[in-house]
DSSP file (Angstrom, degrees, kcal/mol; ACC not computed):
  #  RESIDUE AA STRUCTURE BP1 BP2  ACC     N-H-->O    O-->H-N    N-H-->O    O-->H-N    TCO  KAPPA ALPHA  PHI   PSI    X-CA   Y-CA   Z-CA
    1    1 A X              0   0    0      0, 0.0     0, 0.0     0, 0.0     0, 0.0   0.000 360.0 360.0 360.0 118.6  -91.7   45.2   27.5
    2    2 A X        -     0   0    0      1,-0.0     2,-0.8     3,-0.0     0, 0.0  -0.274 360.0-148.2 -58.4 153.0  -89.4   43.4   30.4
    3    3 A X        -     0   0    0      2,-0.0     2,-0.4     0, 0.0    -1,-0.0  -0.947  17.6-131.0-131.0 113.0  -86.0   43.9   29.3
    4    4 A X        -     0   0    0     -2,-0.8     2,-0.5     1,-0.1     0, 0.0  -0.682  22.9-126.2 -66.6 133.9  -84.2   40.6   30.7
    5    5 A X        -     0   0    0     -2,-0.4     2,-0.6     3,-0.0    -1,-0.1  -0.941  17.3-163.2 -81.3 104.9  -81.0   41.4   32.7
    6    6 A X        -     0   0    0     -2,-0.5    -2,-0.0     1,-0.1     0, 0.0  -0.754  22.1-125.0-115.1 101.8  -78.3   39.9   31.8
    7    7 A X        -     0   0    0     -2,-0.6     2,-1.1     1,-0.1    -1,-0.1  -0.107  36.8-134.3 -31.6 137.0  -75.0   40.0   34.7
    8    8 A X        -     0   0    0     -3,-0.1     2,-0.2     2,-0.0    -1,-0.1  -0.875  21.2-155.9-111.6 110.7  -72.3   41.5   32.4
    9    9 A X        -     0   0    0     -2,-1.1     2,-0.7     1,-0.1     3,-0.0  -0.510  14.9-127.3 -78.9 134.2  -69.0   39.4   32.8
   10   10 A X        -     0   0    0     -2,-0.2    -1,-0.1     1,-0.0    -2,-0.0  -0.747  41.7 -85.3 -95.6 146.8  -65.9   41.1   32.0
   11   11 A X        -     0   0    0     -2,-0.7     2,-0.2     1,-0.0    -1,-0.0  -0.214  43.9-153.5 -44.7 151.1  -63.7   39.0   29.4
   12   12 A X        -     0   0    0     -3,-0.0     2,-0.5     2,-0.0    -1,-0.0  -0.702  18.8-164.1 -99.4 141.1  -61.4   36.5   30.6
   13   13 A X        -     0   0    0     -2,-0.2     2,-0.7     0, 0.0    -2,-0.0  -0.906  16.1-155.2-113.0 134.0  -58.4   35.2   29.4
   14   14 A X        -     0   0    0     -2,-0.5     4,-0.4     1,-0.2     3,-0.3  -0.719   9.0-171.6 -75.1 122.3  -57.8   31.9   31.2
   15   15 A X    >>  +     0   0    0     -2,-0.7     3,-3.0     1,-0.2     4,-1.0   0.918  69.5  72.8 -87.2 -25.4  -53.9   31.5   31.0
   16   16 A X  H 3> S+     0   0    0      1,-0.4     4,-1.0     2,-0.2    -1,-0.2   0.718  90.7  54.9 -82.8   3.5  -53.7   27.8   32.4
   17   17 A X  H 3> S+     0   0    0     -3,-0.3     4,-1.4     2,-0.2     3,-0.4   0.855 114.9  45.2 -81.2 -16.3  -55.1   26.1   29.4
   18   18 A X  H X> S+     0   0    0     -3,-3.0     3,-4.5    -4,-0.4     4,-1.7   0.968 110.2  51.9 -82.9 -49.9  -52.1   28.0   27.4
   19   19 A X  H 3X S+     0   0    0     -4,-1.0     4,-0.7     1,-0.3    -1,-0.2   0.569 103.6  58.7 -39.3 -20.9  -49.8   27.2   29.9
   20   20 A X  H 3X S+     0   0    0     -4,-1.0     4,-2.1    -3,-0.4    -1,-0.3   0.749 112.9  39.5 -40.0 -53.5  -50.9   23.5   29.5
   21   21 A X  H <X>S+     0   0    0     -3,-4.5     4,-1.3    -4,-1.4     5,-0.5   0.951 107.7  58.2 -89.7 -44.4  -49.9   23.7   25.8
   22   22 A X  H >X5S+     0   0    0     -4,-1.7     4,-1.8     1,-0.3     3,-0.5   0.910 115.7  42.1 -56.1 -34.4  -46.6   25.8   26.1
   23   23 A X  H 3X5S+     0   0    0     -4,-0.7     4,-3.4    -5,-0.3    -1,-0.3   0.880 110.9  51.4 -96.1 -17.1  -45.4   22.8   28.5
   24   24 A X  H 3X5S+     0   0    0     -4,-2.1     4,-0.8    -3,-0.4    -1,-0.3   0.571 116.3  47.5 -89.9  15.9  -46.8   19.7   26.4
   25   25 A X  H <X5S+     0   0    0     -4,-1.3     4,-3.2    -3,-0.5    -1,-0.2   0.732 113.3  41.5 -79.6 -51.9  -44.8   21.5   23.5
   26   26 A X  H  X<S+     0   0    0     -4,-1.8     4,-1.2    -5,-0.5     5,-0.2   0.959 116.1  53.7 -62.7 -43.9  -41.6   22.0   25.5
   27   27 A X  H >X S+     0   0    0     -4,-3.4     3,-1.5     1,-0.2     4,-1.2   0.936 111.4  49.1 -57.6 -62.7  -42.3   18.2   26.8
   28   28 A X  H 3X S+     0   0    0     -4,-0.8     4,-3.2     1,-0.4    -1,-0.2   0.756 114.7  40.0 -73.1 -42.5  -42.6   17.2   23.1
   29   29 A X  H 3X S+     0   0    0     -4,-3.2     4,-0.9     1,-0.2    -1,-0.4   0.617 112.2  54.0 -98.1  -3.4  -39.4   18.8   21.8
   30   30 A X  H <X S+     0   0    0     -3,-1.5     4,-1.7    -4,-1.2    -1,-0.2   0.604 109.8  46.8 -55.8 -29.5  -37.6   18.0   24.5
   31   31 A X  H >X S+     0   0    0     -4,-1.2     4,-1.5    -5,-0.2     3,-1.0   0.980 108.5  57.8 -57.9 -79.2  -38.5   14.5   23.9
   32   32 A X  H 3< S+     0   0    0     -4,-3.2     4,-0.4     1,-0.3     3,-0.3   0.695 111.2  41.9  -5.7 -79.2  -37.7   14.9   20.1
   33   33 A X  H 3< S+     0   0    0     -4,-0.9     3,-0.4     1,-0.3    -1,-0.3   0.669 113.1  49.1 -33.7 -58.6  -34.0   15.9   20.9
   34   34 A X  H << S+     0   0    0     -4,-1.7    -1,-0.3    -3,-1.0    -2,-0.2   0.939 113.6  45.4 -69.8 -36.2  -33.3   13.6   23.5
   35   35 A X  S  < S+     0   0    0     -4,-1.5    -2,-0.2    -3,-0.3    -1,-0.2   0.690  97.3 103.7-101.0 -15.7  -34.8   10.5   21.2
   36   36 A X        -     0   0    0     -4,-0.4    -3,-0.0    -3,-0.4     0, 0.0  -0.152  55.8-156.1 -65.3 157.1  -32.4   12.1   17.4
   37   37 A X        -     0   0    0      2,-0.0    -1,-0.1     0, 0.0    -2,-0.1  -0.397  10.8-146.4-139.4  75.4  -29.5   10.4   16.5
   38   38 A X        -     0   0    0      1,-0.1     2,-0.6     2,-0.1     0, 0.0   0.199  25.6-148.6 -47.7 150.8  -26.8   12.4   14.5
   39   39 A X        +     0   0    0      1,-0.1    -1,-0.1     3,-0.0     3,-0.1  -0.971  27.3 169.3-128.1  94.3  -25.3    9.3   12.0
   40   40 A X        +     0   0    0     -2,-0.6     2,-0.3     1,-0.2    -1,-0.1   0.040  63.1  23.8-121.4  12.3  -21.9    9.9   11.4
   41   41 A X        -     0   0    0      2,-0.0     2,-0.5     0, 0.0    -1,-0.2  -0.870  68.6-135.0-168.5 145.2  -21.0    6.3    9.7
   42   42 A X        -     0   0    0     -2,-0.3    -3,-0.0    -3,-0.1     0, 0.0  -0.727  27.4-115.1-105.3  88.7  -23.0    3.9    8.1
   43   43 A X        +     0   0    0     -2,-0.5     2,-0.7     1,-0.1    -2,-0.0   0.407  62.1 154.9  -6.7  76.1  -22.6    0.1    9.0
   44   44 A X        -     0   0    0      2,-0.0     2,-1.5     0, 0.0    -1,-0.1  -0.914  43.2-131.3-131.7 125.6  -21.2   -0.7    4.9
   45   45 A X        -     0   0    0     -2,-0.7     2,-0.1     1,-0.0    -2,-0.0  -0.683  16.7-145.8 -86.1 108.0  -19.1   -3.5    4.4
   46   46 A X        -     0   0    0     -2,-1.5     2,-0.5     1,-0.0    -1,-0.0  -0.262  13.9-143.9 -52.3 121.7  -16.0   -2.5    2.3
   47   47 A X        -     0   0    0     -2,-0.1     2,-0.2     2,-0.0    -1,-0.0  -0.830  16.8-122.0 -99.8 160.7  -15.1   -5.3    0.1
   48   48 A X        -     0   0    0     -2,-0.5     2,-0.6     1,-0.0     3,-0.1  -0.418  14.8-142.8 -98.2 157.4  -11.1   -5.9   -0.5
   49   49 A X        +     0   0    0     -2,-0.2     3,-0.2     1,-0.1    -1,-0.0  -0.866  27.0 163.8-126.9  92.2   -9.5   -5.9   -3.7
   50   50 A X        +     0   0    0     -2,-0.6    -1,-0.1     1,-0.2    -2,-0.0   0.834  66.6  77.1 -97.8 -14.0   -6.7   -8.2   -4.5
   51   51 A X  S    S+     0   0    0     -3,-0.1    -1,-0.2     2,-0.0    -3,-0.0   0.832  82.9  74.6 -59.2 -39.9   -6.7   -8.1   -7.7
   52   52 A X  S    S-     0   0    0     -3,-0.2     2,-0.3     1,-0.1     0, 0.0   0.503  72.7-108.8 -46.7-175.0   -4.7   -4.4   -8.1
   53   53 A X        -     0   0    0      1,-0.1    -1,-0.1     3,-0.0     3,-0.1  -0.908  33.1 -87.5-128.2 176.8   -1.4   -3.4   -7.7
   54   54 A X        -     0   0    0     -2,-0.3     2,-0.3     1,-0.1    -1,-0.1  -0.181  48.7-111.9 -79.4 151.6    0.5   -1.2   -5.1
   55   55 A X        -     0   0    0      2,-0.0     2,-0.4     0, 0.0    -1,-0.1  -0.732  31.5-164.4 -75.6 135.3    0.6    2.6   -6.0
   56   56 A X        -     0   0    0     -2,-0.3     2,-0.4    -3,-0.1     3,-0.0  -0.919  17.9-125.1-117.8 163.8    4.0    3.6   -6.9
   57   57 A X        -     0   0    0     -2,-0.4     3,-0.1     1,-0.1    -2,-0.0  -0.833  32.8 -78.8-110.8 164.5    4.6    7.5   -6.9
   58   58 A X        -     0   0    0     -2,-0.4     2,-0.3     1,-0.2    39,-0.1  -0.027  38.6-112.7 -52.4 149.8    5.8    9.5   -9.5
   59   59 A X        -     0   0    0     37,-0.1    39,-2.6    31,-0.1     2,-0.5  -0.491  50.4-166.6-102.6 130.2    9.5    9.8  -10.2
   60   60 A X  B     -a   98   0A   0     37,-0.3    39,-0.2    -2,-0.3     2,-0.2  -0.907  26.0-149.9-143.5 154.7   10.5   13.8   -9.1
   61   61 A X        -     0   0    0     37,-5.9     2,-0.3    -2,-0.5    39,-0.1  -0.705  16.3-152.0-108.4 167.7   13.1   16.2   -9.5
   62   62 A X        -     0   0    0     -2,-0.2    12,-2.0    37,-0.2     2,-0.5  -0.983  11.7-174.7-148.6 101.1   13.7   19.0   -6.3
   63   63 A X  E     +B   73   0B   0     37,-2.4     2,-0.3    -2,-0.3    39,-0.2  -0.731  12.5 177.0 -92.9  95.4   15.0   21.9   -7.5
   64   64 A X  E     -B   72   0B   0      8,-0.7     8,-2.2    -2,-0.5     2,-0.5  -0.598  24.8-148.3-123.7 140.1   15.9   24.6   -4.5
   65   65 A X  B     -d  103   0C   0     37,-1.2    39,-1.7    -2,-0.3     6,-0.2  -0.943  14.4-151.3-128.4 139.6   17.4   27.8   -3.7
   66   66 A X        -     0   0    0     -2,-0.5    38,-0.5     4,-0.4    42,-0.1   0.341  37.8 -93.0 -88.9-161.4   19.2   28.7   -0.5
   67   67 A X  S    S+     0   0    0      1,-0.2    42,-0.6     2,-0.1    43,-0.4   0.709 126.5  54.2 -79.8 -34.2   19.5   32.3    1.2
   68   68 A X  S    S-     0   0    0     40,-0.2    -1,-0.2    41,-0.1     3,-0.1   0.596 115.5-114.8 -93.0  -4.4   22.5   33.0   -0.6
   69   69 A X  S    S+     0   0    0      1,-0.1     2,-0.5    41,-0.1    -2,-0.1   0.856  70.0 138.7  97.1  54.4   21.1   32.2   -4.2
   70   70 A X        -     0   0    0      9,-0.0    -4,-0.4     7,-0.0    -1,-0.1  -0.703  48.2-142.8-123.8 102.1   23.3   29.3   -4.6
   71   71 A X        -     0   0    0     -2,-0.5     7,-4.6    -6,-0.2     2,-0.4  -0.030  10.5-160.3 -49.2 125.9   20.5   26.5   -6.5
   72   72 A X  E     -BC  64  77B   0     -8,-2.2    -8,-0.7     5,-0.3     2,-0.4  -0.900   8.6-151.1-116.4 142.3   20.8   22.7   -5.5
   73   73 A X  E >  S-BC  63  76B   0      3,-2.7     3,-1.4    -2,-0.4   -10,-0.3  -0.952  87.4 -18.7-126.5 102.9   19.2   20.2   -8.0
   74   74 A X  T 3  S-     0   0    0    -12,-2.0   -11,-0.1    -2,-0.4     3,-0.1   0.515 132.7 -54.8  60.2  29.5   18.1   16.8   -5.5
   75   75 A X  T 3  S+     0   0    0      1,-0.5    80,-0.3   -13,-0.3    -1,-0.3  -0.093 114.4 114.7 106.9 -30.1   20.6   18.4   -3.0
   76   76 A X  E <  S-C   73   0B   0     -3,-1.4    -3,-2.7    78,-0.1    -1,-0.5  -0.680  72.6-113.3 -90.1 148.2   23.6   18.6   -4.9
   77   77 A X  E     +C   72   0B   0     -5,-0.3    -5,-0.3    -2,-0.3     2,-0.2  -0.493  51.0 157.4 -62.2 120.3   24.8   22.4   -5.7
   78   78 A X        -     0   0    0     -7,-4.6     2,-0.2    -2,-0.2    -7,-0.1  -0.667  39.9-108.6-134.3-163.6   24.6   23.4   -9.5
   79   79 A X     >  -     0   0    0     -2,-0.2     4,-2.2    -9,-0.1     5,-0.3  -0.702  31.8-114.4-125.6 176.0   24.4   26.0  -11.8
   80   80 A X  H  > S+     0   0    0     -2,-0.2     4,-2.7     2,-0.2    -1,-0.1   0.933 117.5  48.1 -73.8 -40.9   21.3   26.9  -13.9
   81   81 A X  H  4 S+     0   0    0      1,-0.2     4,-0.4     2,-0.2    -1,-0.1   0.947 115.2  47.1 -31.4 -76.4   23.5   25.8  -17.4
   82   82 A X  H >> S+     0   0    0      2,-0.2     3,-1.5     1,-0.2     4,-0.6   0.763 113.6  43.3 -74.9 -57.4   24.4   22.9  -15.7
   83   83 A X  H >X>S+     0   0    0     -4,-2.2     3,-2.8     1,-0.3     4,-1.7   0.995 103.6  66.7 -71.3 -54.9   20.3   21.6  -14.1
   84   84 A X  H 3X5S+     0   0    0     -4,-2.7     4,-0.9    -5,-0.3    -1,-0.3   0.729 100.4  42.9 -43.8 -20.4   18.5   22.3  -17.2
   85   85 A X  H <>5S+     0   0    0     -3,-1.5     4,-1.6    -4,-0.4    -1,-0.3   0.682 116.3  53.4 -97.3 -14.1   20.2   19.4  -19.4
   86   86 A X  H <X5S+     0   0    0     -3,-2.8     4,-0.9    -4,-0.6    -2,-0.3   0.618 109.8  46.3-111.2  -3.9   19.8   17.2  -16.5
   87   87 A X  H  X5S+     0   0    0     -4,-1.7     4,-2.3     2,-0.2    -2,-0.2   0.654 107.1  52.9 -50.3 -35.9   16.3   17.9  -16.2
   88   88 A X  H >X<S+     0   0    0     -4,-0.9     4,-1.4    -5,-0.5     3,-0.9   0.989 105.4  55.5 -61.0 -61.5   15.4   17.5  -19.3
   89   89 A X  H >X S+     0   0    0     -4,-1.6     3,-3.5     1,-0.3     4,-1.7   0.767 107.7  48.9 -58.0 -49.3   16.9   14.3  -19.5
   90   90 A X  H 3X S+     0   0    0     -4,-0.9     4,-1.7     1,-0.4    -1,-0.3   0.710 112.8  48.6 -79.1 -38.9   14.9   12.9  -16.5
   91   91 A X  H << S+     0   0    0     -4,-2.3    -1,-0.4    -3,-0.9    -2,-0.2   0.695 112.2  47.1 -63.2  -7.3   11.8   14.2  -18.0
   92   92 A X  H << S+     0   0    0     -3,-3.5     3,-0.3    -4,-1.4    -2,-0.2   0.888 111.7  52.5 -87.1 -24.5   12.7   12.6  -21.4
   93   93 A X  H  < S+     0   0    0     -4,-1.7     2,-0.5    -5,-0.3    -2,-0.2   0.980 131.0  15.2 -48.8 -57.9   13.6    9.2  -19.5
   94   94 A X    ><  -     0   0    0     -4,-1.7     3,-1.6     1,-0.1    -1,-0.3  -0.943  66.5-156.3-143.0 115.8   10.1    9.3  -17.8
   95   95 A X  T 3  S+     0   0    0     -2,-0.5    -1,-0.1    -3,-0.3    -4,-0.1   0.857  95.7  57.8 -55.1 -29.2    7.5   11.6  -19.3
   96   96 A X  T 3   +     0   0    0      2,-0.0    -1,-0.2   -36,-0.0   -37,-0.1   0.220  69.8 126.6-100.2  29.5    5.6   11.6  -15.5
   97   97 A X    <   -     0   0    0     -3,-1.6     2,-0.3   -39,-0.1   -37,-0.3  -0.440  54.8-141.2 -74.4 152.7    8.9   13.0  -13.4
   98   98 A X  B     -a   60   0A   0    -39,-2.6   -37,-5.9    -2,-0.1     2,-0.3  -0.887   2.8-142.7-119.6 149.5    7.5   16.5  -11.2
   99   99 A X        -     0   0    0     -2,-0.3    32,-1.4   -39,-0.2     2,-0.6  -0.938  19.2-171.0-120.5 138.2    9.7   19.2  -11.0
  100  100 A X  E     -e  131   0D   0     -2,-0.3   -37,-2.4    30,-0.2     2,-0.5  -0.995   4.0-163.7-129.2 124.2    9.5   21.0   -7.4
  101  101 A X  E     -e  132   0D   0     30,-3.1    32,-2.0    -2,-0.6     2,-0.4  -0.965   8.1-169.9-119.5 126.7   11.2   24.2   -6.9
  102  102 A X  E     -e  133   0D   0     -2,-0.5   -37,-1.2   -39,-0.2     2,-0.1  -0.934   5.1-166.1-113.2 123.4   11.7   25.3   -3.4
  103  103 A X  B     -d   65   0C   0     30,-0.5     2,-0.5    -2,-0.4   -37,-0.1  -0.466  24.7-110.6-113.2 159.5   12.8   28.3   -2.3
  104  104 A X        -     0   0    0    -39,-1.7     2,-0.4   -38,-0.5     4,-0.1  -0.822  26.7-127.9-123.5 155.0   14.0   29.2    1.1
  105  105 A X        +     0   0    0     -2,-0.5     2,-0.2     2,-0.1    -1,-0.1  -0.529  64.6  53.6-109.2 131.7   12.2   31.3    3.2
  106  106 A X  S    S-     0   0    0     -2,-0.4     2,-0.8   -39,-0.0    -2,-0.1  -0.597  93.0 -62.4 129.3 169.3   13.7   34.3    4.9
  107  107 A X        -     0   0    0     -2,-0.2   -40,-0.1     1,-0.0    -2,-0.1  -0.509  56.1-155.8 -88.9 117.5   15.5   37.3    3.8
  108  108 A X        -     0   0    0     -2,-0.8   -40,-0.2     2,-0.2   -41,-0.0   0.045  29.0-104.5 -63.9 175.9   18.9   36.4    2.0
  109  109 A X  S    S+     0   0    0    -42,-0.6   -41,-0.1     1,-0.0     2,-0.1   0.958 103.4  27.8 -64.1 -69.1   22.4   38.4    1.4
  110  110 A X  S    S-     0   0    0    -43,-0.4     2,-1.2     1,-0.1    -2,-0.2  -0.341  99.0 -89.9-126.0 177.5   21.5   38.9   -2.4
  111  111 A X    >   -     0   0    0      1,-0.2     3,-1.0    -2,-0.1     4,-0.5  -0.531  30.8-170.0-100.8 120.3   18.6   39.2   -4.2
  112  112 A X  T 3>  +     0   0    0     -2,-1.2     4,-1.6     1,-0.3     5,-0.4   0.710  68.7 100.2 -71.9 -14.4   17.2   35.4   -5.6
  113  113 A X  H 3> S+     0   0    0      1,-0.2     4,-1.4     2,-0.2    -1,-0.3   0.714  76.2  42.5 -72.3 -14.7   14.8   37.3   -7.6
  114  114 A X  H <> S+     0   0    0     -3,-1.0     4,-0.9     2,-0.2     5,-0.4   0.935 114.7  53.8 -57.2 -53.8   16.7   37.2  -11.0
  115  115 A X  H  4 S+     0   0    0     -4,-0.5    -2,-0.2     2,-0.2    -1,-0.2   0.561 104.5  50.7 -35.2 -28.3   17.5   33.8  -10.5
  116  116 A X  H  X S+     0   0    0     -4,-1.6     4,-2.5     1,-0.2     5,-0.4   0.740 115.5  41.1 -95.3 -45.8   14.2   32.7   -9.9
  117  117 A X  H  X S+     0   0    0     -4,-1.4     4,-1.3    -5,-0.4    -2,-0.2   0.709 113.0  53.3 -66.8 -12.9   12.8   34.3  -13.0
  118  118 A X  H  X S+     0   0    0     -4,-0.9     4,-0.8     2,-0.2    -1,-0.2   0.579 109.7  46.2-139.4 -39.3   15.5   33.4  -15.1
  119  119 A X  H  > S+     0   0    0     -5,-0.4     4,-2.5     2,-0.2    -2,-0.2   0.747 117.3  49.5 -90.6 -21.0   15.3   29.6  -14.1
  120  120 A X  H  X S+     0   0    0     -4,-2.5     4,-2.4     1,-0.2     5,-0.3   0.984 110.1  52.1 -65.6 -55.2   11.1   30.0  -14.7
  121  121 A X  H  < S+     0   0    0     -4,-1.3    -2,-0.2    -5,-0.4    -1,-0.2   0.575 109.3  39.6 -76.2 -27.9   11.8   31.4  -17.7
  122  122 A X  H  X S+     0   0    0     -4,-0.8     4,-1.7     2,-0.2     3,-0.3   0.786 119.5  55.8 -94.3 -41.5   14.2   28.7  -19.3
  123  123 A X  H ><>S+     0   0    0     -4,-2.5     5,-1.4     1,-0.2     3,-0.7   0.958 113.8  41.0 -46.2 -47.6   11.3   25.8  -17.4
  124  124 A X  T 3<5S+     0   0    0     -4,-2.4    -1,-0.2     3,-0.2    -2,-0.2   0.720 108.2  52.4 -59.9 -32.2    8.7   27.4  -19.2
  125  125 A X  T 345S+     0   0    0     -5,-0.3    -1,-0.2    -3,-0.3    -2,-0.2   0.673 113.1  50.1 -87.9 -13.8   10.4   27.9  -22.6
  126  126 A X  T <<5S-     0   0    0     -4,-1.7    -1,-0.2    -3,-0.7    -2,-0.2   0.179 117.3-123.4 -98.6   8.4   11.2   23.7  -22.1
  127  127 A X  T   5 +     0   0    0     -5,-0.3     2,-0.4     1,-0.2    -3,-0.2   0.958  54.9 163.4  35.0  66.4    7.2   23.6  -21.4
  128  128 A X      < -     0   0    0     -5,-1.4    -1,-0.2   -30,-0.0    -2,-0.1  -0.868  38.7-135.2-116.3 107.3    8.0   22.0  -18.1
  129  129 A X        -     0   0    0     -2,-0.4     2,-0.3    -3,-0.1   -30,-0.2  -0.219  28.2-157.1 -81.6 130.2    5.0   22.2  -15.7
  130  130 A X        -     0   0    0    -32,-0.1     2,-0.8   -30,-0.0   -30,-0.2  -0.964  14.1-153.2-111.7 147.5    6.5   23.3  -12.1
  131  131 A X  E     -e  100   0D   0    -32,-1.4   -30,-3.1    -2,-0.3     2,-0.4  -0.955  18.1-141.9-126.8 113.0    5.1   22.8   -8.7
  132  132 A X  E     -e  101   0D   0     -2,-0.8     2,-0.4   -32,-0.2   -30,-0.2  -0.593  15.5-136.5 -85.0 139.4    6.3   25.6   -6.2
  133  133 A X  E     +e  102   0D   0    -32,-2.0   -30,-0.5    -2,-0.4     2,-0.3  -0.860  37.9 139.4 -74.3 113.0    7.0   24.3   -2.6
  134  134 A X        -     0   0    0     -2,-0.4     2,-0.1   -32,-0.1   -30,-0.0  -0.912  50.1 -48.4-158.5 169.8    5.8   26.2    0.5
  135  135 A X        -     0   0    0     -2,-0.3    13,-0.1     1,-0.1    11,-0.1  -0.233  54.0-120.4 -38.3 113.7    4.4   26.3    3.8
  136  136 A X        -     0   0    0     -2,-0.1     2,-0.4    11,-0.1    10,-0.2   0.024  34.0-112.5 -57.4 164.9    1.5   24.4    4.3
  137  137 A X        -     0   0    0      8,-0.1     6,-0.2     1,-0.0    -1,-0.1  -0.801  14.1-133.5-104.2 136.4   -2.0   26.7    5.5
  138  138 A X        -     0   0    0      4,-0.7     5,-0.1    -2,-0.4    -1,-0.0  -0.254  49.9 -85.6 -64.3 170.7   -3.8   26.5    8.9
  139  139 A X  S    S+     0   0    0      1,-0.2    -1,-0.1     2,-0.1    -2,-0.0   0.910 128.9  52.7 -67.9 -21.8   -7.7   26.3    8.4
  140  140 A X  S    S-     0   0    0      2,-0.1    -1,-0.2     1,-0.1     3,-0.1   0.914 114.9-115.1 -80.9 -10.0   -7.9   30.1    8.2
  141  141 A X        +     0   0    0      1,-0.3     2,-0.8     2,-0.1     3,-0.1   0.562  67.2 140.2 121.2  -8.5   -5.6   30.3    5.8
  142  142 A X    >>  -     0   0    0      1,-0.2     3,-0.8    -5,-0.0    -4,-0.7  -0.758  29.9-172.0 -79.2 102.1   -3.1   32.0    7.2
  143  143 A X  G >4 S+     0   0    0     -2,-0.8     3,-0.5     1,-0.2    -1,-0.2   0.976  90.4  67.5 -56.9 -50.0    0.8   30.4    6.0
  144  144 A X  G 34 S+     0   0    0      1,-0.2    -1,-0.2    -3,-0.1     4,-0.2   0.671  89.4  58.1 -32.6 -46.2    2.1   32.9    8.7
  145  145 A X  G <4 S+     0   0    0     -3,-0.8    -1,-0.2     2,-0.1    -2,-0.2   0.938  99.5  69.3 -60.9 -63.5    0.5   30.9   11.8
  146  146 A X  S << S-     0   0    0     -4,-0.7     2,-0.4    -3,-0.5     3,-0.1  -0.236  93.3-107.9 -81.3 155.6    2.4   27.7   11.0
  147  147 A X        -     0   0    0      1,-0.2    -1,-0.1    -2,-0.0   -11,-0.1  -0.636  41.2 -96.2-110.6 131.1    6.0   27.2   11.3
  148  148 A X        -     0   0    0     -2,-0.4     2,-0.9    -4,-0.2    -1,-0.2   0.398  43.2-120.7 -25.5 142.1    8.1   27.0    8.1
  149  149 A X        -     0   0    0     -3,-0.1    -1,-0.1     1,-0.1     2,-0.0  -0.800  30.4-107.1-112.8 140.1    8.4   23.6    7.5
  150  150 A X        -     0   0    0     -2,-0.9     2,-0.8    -3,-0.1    -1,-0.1   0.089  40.3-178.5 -69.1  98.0   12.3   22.6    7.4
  151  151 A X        -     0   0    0    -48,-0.1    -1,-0.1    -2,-0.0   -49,-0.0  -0.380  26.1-124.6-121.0  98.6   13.6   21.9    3.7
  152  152 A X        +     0   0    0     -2,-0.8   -88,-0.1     1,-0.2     5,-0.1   0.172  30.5 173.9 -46.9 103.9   17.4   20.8    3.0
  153  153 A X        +     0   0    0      3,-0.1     2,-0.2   -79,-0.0   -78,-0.2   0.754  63.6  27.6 -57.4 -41.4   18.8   23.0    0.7
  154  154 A X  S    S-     0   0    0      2,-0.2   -78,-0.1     1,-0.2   -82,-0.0  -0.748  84.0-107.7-130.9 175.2   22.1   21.9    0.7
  155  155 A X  S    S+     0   0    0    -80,-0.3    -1,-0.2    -2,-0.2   -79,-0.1   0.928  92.6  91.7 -75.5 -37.7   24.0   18.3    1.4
  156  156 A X  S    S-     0   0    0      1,-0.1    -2,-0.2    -3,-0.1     2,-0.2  -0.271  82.3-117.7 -78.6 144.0   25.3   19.6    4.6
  157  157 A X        -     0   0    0      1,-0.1     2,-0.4    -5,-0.1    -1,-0.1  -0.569  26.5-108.3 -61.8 133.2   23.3   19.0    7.8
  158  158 A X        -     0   0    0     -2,-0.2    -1,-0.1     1,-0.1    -6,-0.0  -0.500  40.6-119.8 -57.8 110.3   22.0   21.7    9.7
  159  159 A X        -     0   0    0     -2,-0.4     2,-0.4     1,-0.1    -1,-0.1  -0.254  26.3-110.4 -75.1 151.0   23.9   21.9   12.9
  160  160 A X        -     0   0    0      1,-0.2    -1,-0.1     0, 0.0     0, 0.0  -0.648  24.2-116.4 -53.3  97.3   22.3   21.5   16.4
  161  161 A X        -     0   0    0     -2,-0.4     2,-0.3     2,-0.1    -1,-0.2  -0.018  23.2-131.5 -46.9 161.9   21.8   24.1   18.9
  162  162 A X              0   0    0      1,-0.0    -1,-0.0     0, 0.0     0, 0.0  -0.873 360.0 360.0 -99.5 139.6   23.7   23.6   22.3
  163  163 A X              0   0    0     -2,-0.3    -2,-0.1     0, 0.0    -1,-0.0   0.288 360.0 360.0 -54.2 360.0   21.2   24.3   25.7
C-alpha cells in the first residue's frame, strides 16, 4: 500500500482579515456618533391663554429674631404677648396668610433658645402651620458653602462699611 504524502502546513492565523473587521467596526461607530443627535427641545407650539387671571401670592406674616433675642413681627419690634393676637387676627382675616419665622444666624449675647420654643409652642397650640426661613443649599447640599442670605431683623438699616 502507497501511503500518499501529504506536505504538513503548520496552522495559520491570518490577522489581516481581522484587522479588516476591527477597522470597518471602528469606521461604523464612529460614523454612528458623528451622525446622533442628543434632542434637548422639541419644536411644540405653546398655545397662550387669555382667558385666566394674574397669580396673586399669598398674604404672609414674617416673624424674626435678632442676635439679641429681641422678636420683630413684619419688622416692627414686639413682644411674644403682644404678636400672637396679631397673628391670629391676620390669619382669621385671611385663612391663606403664611407665617415665616426667621431667625438670625450667628451666635448671640443670650440664649434665643427659650424663646424660640416658647413662641413654637404658643404657634402650635393656635394650630398655626410655620415655615422656618434659612439659607438656601448649593447642589451638594451643603447650607455652609453659600453665604447667609441678608434678612432685616429690625427697622433700622444696616450701616455701610467705610474702605
Amino acid at each position: 500500500m502507497l501511503r500518499i504524502r501529504r506536505p504538513t502546513q503548520e496552522v495559520r492565523i491570518e490577522i489581516t482579515p481581522m484587522i479588516d473587521v476591527i477597522f470597518l467596526l471602528i469606521t461604523f461607530f464612529i460614523y454612528s456618533m458623528v451622525l446622533m443627535v442628543r434632542v434637548d427641545l422639541l419644536p411644540i407650539e405653546l398655545r397662550q391663554y387669555v382667558s385666566g387671571r394674574p397669580a396673586t401670592p399669598a398674604p404672609a406674616v414674617t416673624l424674626s429674631i435678632d442676635l439679641e433675642g429681641r422678636l420683630f413681627i413684619d419688622r416692627e419690634e414686639t413682644t411674644i404677648d403682644l404678636a400672637m393676637p396679631r397673628i391670629i387676627e391676620s390669619r382669621q382675616k385671611d385663612p391663606t396668610t403664611v407665617l415665616y419665622l426667621a431667625i438670625a444666624d450667628g451666635a448671640g449675647t443670650i440664649d434665643r433658645a427659650p424663646l424660640l420654643q416658647d413662641l413654637w409652642d404658643r404657634l402650635k397650640q393656635e394650630g398655626i402651620p410655620i415655615n422656618l426661613v434659612g439659607r438656601p443649599m448649593d447642589r451638594r447640599g451643603d447650607a455652609a458653602a453659600v453665604p447667609a442670605a441678608t434678612v432685616p431683623t429690625s427697622p433700622v438699616p444696616p450701616a455701610t462699611p467705610t474702605p
